[in-house]
Backbone bond lengths (Angstrom), bond angles and torsions (degrees), N, CA, C in turn:
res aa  C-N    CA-C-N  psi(-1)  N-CA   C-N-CA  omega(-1)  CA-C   N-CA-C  phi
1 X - - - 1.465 - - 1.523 109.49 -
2 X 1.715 121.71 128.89 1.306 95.55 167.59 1.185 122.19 -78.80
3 X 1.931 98.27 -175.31 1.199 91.43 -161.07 1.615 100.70 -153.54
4 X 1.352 126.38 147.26 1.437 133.36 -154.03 1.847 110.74 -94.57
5 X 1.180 103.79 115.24 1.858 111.59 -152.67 1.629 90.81 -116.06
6 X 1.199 99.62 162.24 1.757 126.95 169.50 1.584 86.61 -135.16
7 X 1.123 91.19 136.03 1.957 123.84 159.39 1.129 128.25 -121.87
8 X 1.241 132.42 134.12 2.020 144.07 175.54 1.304 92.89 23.43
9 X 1.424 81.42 81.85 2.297 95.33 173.91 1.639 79.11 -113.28
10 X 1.578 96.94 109.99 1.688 96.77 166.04 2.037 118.85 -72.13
11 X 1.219 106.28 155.69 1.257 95.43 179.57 1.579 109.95 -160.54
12 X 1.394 111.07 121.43 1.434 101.87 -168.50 1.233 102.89 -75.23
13 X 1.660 95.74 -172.76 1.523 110.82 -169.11 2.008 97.24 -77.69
14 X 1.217 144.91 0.38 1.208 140.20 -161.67 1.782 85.73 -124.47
15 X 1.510 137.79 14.52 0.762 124.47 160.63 1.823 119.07 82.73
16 X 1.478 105.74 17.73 1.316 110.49 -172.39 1.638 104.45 -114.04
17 X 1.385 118.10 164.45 1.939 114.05 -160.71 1.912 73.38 -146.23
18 X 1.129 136.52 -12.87 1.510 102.41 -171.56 1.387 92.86 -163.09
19 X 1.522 121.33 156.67 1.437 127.50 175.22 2.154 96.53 -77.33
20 X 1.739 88.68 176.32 1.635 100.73 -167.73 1.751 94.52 -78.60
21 X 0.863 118.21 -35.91 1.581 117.54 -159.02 1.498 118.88 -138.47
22 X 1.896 114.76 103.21 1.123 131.15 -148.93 1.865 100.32 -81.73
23 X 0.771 131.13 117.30 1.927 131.44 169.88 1.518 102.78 -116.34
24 X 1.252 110.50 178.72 1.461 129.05 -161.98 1.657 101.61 -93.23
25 X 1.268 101.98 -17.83 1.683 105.40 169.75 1.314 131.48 -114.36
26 X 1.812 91.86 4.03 2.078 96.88 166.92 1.673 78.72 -158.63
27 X 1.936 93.77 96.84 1.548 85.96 158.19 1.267 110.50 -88.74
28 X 0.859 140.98 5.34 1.682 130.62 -177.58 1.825 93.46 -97.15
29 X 1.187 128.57 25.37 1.290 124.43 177.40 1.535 136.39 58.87
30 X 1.521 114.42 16.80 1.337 124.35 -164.44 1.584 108.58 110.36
31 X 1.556 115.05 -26.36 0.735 114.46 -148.06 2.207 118.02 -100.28
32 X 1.291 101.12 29.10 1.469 127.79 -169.33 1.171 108.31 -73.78
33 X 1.125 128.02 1.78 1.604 130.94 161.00 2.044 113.51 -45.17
34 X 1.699 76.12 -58.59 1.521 107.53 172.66 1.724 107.10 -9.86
35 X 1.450 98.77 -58.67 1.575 102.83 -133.03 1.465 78.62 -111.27
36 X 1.465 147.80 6.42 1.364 130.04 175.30 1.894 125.99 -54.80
37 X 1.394 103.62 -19.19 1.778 85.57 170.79 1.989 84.38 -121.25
38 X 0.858 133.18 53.17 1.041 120.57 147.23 1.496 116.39 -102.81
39 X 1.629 111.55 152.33 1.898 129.40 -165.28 1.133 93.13 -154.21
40 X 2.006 94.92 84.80 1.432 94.89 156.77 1.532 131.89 -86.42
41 X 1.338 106.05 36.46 1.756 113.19 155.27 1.338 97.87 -54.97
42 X 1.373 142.30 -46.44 1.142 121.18 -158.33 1.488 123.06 -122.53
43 X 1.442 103.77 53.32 1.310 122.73 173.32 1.994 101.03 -74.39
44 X 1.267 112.77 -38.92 1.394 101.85 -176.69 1.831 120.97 -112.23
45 X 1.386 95.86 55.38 1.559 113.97 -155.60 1.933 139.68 126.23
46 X 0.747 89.44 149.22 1.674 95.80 159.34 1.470 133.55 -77.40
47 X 1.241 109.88 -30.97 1.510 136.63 -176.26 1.584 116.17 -46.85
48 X 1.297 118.72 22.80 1.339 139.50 -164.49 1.862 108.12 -88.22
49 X 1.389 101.05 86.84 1.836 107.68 -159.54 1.886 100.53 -48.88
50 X 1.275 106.33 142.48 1.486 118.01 -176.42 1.472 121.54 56.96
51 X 1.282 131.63 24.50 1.258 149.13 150.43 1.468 136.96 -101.87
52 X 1.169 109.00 123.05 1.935 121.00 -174.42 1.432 97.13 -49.54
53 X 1.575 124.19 144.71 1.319 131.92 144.41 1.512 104.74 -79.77
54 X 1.208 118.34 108.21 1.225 127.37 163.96 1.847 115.41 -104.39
55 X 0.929 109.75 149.80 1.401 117.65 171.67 2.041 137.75 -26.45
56 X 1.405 86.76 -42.55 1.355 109.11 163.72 1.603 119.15 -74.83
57 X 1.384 115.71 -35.77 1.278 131.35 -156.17 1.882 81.02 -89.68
58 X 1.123 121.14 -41.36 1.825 115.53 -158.33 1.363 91.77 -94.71
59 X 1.060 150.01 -60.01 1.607 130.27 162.29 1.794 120.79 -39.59
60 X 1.447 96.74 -18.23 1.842 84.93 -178.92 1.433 98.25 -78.67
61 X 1.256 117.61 -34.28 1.488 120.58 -173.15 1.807 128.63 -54.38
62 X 1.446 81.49 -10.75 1.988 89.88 -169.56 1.583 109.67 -72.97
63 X 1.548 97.02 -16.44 1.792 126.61 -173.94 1.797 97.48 -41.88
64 X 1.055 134.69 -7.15 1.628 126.63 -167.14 1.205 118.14 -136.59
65 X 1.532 101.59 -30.28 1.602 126.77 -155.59 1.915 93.29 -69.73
66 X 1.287 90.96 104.05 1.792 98.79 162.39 1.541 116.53 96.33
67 X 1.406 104.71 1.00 1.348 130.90 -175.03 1.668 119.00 -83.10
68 X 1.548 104.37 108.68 1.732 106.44 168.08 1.549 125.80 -81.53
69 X 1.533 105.42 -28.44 1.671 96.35 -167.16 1.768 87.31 -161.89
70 X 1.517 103.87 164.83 0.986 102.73 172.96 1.544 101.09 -131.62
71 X 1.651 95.20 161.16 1.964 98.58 178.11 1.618 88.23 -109.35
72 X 1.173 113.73 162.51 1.641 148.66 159.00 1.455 149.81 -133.73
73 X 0.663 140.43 131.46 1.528 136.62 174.19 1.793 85.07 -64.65
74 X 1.856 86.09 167.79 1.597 95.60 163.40 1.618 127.95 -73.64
75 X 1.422 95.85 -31.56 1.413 107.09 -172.54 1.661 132.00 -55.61
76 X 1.898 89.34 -25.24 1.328 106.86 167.11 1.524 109.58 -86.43
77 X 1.107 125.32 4.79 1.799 114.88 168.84 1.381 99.69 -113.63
78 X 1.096 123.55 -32.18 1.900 111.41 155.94 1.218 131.57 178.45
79 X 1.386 157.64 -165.54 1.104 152.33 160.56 0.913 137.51 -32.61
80 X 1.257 113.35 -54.59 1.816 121.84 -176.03 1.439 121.25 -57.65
81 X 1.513 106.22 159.18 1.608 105.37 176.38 1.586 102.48 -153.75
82 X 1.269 105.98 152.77 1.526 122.46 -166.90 1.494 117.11 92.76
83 X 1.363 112.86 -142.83 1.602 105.64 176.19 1.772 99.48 -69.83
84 X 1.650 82.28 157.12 2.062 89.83 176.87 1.696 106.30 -77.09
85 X 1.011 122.47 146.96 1.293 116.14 -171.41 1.468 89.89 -111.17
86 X 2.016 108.00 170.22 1.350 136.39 -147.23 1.554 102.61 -79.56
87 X 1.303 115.95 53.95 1.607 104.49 -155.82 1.954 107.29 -131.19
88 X 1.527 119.76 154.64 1.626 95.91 166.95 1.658 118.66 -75.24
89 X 1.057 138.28 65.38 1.277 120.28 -161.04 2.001 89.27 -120.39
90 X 1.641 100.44 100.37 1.301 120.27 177.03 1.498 121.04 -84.00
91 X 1.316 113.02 27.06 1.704 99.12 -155.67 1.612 109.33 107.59
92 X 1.209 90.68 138.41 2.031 110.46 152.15 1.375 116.11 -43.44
93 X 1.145 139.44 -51.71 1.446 163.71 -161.73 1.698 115.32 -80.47
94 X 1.343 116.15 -15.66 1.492 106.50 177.27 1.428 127.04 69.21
95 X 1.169 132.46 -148.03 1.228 115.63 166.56 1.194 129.10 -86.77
96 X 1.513 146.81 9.36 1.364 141.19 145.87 1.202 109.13 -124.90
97 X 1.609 119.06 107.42 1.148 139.71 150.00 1.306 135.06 -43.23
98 X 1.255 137.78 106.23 1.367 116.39 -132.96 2.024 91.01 -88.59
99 X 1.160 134.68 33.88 1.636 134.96 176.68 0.513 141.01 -89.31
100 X 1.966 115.30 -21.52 1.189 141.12 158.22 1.548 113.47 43.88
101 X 1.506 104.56 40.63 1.415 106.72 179.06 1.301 95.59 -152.97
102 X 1.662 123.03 -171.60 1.436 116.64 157.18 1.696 109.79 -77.01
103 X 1.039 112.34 169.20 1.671 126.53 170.20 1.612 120.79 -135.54
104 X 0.842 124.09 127.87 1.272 135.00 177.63 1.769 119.94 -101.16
105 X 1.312 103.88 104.77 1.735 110.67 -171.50 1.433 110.06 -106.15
106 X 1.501 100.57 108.95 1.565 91.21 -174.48 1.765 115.86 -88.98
107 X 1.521 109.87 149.35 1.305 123.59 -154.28 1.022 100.15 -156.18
108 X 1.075 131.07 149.88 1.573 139.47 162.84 2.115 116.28 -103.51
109 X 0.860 86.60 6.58 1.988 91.25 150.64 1.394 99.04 -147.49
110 X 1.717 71.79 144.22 1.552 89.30 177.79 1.931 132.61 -92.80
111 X 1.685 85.13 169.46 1.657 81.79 -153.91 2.186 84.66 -132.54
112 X 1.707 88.84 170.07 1.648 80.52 169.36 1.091 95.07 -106.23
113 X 2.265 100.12 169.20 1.922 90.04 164.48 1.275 114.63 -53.25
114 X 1.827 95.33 170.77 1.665 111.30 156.75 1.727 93.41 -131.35
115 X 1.356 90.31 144.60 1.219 102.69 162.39 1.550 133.34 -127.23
116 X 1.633 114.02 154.57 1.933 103.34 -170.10 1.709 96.36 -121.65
117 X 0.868 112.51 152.74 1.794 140.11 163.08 1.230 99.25 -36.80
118 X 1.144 137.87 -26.34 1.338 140.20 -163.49 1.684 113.77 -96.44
119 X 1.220 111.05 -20.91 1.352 121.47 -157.17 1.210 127.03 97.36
120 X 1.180 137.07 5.55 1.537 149.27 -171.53 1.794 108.79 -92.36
121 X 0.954 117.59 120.15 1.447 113.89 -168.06 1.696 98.21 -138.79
122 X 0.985 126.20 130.18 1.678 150.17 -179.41 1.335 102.42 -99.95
123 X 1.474 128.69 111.83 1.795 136.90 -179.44 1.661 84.36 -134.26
124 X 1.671 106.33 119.52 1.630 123.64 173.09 1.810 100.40 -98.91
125 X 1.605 87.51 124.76 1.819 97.18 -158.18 1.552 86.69 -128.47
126 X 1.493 110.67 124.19 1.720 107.15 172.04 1.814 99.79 -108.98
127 X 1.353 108.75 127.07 1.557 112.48 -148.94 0.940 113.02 -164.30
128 X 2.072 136.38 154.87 0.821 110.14 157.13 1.372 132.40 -78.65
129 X 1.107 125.27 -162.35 1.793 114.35 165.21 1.705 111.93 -59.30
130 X 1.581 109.95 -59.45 1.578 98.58 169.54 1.146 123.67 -42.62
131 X 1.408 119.40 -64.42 1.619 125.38 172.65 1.536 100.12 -32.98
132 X 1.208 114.99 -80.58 1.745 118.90 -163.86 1.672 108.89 -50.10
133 X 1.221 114.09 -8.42 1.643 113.92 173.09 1.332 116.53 -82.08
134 X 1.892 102.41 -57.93 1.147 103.89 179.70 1.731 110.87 -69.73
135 X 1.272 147.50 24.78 0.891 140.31 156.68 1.191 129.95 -128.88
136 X 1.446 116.45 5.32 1.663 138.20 135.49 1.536 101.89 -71.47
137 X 0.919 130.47 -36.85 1.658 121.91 -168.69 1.989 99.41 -76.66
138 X 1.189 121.17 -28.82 1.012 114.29 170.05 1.674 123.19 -68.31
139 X 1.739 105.45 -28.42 1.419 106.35 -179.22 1.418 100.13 -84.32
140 X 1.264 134.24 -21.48 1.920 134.86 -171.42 1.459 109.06 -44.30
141 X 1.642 106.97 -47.01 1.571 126.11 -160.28 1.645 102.22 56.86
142 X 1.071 109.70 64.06 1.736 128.78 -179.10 1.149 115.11 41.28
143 X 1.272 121.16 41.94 1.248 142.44 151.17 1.616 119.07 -69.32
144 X 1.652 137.90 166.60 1.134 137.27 147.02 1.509 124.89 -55.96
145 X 1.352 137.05 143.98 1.040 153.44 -179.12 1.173 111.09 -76.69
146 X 1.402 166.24 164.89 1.444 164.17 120.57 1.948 108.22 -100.55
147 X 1.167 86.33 121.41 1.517 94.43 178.48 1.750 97.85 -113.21
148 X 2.186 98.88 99.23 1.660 105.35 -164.24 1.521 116.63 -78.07
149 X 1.536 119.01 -10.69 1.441 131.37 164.78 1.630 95.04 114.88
150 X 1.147 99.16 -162.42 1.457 147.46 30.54 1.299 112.65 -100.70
151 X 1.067 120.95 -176.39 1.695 127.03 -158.93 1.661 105.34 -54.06
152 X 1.791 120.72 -39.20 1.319 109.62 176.46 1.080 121.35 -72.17
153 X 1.687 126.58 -14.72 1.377 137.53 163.23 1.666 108.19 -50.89
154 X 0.945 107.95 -64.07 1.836 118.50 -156.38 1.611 89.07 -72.44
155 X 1.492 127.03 -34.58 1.564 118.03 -162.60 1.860 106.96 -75.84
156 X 1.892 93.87 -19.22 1.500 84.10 179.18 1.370 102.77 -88.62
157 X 1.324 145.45 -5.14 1.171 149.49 -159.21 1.786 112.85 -86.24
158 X 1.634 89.84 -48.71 1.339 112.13 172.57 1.760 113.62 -67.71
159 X 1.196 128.18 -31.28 1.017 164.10 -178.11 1.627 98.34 -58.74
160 X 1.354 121.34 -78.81 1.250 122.14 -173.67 1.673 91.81 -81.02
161 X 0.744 145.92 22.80 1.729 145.15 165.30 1.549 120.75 55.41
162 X 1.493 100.69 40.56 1.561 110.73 176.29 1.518 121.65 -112.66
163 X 1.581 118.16 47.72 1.222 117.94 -161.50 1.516 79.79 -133.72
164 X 2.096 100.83 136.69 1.895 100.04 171.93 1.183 96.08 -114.42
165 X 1.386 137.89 9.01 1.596 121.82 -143.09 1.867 106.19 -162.89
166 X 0.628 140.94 126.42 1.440 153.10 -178.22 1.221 133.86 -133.93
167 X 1.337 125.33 105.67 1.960 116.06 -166.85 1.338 90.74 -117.59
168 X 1.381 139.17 85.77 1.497 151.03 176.78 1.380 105.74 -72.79
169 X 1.784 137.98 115.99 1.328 134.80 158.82 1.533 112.09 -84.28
170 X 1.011 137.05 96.58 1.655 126.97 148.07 1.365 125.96 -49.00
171 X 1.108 120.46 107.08 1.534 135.24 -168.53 1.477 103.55 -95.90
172 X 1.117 117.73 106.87 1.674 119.48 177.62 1.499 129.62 -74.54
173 X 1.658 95.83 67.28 1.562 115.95 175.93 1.630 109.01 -147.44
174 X 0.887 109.83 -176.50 1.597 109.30 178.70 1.788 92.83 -146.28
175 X 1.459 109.61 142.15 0.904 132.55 162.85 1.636 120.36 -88.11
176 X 1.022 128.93 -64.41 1.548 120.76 179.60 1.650 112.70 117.32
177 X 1.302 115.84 -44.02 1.954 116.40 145.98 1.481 102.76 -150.72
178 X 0.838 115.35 -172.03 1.031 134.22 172.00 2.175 111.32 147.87
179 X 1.316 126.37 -142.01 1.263 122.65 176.59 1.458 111.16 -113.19
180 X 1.637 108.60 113.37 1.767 119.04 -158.64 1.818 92.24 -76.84
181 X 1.240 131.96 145.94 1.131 133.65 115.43 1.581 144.86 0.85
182 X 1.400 100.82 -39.27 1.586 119.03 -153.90 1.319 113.09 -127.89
183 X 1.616 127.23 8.65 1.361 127.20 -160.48 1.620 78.43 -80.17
184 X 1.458 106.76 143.27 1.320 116.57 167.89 1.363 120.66 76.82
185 X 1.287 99.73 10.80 1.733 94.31 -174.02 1.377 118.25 -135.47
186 X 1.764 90.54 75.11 1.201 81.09 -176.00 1.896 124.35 -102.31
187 X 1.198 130.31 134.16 1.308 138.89 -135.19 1.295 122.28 52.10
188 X 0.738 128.77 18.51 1.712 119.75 166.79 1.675 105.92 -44.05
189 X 1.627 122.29 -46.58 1.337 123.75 162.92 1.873 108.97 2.79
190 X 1.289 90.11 -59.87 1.813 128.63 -149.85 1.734 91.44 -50.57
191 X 1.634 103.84 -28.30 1.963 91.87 -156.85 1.748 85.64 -102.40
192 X 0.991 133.71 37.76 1.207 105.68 -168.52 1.947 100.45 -170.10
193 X 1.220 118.43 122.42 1.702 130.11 157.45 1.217 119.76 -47.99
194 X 1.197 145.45 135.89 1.984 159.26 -164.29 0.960 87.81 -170.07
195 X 1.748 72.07 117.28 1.395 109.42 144.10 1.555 134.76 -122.49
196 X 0.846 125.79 148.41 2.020 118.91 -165.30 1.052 103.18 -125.63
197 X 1.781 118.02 157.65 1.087 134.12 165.22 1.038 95.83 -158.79
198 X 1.978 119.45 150.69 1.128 131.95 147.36 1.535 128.02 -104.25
199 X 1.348 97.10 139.33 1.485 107.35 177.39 1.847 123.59 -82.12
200 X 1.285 125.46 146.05 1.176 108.33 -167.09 1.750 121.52 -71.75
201 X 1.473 97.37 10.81 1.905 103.67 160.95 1.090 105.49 -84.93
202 X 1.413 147.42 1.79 1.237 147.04 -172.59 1.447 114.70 74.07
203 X 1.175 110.47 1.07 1.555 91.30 171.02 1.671 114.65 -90.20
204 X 1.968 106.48 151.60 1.945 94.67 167.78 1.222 103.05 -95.56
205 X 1.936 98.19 167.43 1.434 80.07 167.60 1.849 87.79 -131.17
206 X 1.083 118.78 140.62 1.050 131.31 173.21 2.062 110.95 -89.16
207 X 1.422 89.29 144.65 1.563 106.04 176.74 1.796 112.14 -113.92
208 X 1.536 121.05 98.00 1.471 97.73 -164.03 1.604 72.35 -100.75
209 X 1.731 114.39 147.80 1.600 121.01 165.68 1.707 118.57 -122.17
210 X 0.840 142.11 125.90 1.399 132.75 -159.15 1.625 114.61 -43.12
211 X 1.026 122.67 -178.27 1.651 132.66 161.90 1.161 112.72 -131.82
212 X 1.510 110.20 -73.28 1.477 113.49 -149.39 1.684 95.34 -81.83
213 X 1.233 103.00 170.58 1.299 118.60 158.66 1.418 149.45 -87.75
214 X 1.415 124.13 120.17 1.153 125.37 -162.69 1.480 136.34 -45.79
């Protein structure tokens, strides 16, 4: 059966996944600390010629493995807010998106697809989380789902209780604010098995897997 996953959701030690205020020169919101030993060369493998498989590098890789479509907030496809304005602005990513699937960015104005050479396709869906599942689950072709964040993405996800799968990084820094993970959630722990490990870069990576039943 598939099944609805989070991948290398960084998260500091103060419990934050993204800065307050996204610009064209800190999309992670201030918050780019996050991602300093991350190499996403190897979001679609290890196979990276003259490079160690290390631990960090073979868990980043699971990021694709079994994956039809992905959901998003807007914030992770870019800056702007309100109506989309008259402009080419396709994404962070340029012309190959590294998703190689369709993606689903939820928004509340609407937009048409875009599509890349690669297979990467952008559909702006104003929805709820169920809605936006069951209509990513139609683009998967019974594939797994990826829910890509940002942190208010995954908290509403978790929120309506449609998440089986969790790959949590603890990043050993603290930010001080930014957008927590966890507002509102309290025991969610409760539906779900963790497990941790650390890698010798110091980061963990946590495995949350569902329990209860839907």
């Amino acid at each position: 059966m598939a099944k609805v996953r989070v991948h290398n959701l960084f998260v500091s030690l103060d419990g934050y996944s993204a800065g307050e205020t996204i610009t064209i020169d800190q999309p992670i919101g201030g918050a780019e600390r996050l991602f300093g030993r991350f190499d996403g060369r190897f979001i679609h493998g290890v196979n990276v010629a003259d490079e160690p498989i290390t631990l960090d590098r073979a868990l980043t890789s699971t990021w694709g493995q079994g994956i039809g479509v992905e959901i998003m907030g807007r914030g992770k496809f870019g800056p702007q807010t309100g109506e989309w304005a008259d402009d080419d602005w396709r994404g962070w990513w340029g012309d190959e998106p590294p998703f190689r699937t369709p993606v689903v960015v939820l928004t509340h104005h609407r937009r048409d697809p875009i599509h890349f050479d690669n297979g990467t396709s952008f559909h702006f869906l104003d929805a709820t989380p169920e809605d936006a599942l069951a209509y990513a689950q139609d683009l998967a072709d019974g594939r797994d789902v990826r829910i890509g964040g940002g942190p208010s993405t995954v908290r509403q996800f978790l929120t309506a209780d449609l998440i089986d799968f969790m790959h949590l990084v603890t990043v050993p820094i603290t930010l001080g604010a930014g957008v927590s993970l966890w507002d509102g959630q309290a025991e969610v722990q409760d539906r779900f098995t963790i497990e941790s490990a650390t890698s010798a870069s110091g980061l963990t990576h946590h495995f949350w897997n569902r329990t209860n039943t839907k």
